[in-house]
N, C-alpha and C positions, 0 to 999 in steps of 0.2 A: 710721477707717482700715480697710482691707479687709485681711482676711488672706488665706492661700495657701488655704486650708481653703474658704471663700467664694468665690475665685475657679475654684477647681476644680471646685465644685458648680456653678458656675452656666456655664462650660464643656461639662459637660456635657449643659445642655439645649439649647446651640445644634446650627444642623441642621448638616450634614458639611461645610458650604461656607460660609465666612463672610469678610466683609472687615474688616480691622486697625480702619479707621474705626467697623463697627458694636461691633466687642468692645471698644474705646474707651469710643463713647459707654454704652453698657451700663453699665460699671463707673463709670463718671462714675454716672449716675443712682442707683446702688445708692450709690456712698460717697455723696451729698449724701439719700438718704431714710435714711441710717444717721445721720449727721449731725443732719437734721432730728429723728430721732428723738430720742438723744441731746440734742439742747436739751429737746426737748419735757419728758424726763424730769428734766432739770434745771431745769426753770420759768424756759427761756432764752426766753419768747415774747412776744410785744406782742398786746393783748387787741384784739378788736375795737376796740371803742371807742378805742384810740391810731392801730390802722393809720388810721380814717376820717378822725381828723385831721392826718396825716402826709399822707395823697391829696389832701385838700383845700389841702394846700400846696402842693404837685405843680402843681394847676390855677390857681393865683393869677395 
């Protein structure tokens, strides 16, 4: 979850003129690599070797 702190930081580096959709998709990106982080640190992850065979079911 992003806080008010985060989003104001990052506010601040867009340029003077922006549209609703792009500061959207922005904070979309930032909460799911905070997120991804967060599993990562919690050894929320599937090792190579599972994704390869979860893809090859994909293809079947």
């Amino acid at each position: 979850m992003l806080t008010k702190l985060q989003v104001k930081e990052y506010i601040e580096y867009l340029p003077e003129e922006f549209s609703i959709d792009e500061l959207i998709e922005h904070l979309l990106l930032i909460d799911k690599i905070q997120k991804g982080n967060l599993q990562s640190e919690n050894n929320m992850v599937v090792s190579n070797e599972q994704m390869e065979k979860e893809i090859k079911k994909w293809f079947k």
